[in-house]
N, C-alpha and C positions, 0 to 999 in steps of 0.2 A: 694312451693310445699306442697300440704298435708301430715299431719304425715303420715297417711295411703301407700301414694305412698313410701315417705322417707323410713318405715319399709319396704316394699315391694323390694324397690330398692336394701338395703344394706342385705335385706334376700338374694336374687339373686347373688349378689357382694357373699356371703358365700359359696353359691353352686357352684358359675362355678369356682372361685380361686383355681386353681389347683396345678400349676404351682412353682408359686411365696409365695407360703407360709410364710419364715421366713420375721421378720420384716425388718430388713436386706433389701431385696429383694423387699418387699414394699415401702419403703423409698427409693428408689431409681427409683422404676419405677415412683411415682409419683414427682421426680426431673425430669425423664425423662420426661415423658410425659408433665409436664410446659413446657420446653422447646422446645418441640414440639408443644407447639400451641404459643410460641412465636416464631418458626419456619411458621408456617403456618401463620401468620400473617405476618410476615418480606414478606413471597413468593407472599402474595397480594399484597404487595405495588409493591415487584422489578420483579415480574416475570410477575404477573396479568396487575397490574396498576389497576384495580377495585378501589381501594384507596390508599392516599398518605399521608405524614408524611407533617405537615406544621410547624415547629417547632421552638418558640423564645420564649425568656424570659417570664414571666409571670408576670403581673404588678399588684400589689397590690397597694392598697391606703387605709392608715390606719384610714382614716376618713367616706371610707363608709362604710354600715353595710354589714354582713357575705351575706345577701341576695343577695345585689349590687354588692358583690364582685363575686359570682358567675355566675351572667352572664354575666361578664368581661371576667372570664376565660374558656381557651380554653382546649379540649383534645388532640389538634394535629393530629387530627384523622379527615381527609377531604373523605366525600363520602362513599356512601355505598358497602357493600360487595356485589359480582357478586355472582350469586345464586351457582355457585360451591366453590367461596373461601370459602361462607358464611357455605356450606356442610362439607368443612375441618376442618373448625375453630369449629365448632360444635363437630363434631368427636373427634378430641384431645380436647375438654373440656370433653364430657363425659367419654373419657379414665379417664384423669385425676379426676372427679368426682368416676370411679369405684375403682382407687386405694385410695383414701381418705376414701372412705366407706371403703377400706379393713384392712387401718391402722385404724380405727373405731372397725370393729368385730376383730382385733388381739386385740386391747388393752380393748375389752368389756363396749366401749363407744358407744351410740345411735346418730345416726348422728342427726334427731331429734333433740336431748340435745344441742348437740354444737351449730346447729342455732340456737335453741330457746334463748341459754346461752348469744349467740353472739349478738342476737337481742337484747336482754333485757341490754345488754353492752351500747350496742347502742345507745338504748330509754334514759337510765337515763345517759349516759354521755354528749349525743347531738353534741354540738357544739367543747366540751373539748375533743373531740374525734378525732379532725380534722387531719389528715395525710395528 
């Protein structure tokens, strides 16, 4: 996203924040709201069926390289989203996206800064970075 948009966004995120003000209350809607798009994703698989969990061990092989090793491994994640699940799943990210920008303007961090900080974590860690 451009910085431009990013400022834009979390100016917005400042304005309509009415409600939920203390930090408190941010930190928990944005617990909430994860779990609600890990809610709306569980409801594609067992409600939709639009997609499905294919799920087993992950087999590593310590003699190929990190490259080879990745397109051995799987996400578990079989098929694409139905253009309404794909709608939901959307919606609670950008919930959760608006509460993240909110714990951002409570603590007078540039959301900006955190990707650009995160990015650049990133770049120069590479591969030592692996989760």
């Amino acid at each position: 996203m451009e910085t431009r948009k990013l400022d834009d966004f979390q100016t917005q995120v400042s304005e309509l924040l009415l409600r939920h003000r203390s930090i408190l209350d941010v930190m928990s809607k944005v617990q909430e709201s994860a779990s609600r798009i890990n809610r709306s994703l569980t409801k594609a698989v067992t409600e939709c069926g639009c997609v499905e969990v294919v799920a087993k061990k992950q087999e590593y092989d310590a003699t190929k390289s990190l490259d080879e090793q990745k397109k051995h491994l799987d996400t578990h994640f079989n098929g694409p989203l139905c253009e309404h699940c794909r709608e939901v799943v959307m919606a609670e990210m950008g919930k959760n996206m608006f509460y993240m920008a909110a714990l951002c303007n409570i603590a007078e961090i540039k959301l900006e800064d955190v990707i650009s900080q995160e990015s650049e974590r990133l770049h120069t860690l590479g591969v030592f970075n692996l989760s």
